[in-house]
C-alpha positions in Angstrom: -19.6 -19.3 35.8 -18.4 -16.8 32.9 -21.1 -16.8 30.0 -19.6 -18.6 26.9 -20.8 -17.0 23.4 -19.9 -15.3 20.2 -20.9 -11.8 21.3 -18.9 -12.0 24.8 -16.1 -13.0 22.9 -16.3 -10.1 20.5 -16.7 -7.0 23.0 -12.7 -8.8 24.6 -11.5 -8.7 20.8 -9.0 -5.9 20.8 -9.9 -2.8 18.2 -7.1 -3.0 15.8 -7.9 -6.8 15.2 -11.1 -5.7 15.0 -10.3 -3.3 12.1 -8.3 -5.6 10.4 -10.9 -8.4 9.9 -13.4 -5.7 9.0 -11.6 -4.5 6.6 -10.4 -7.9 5.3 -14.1 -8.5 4.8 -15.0 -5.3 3.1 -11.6 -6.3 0.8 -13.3 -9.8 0.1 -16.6 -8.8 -0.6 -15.2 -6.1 -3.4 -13.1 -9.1 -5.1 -16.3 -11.3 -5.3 -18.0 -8.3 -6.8 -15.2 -7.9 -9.1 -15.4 -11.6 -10.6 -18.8 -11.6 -10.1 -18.7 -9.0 -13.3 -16.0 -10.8 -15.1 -17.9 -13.8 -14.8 -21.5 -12.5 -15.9 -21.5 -9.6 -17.6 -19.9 -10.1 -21.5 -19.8 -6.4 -23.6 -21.1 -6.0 -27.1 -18.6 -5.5 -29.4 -19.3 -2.9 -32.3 -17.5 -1.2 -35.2 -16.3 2.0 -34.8 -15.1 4.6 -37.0 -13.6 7.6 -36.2 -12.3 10.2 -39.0 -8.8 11.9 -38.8 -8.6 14.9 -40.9 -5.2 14.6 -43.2 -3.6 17.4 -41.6 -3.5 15.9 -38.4 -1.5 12.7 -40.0 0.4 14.6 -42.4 0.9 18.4 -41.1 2.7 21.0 -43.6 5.9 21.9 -42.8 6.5 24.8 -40.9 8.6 27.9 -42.9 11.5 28.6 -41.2 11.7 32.1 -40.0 
């Protein structure tokens, strides 16, 4: 009489099925991750200033050669 668990069943499961669910896994555990973030972590919003010299927003005019 053939033996009838989980691991016997594994070792007949061909590789590229294998690779697939692995990576479906791997896929699934890095989208909980993702909304685990979204969900939990909330960034502190600050002012900022950052100066423009005037040149840069209004540059002279170039003399034509």
């Amino acid at each position: 009489m053939e033996p009838t668990n989980a691991a016997c069943s594994i070792e007949k499961m061909p590789t590229l099925t294998r690779l697939i669910i692995v990576l479906a896994i791997l896929a699934g555990l890095v989208y909980a991750g993702m909304v685990a973030l979204v969900t939990f972590v909330h960034p502190t919003q600050t002012e900022m200033t950052i100066r423009v010299p005037s040149e840069k927003l209004n540059p002279k005019p170039q003399q034509p050669k």
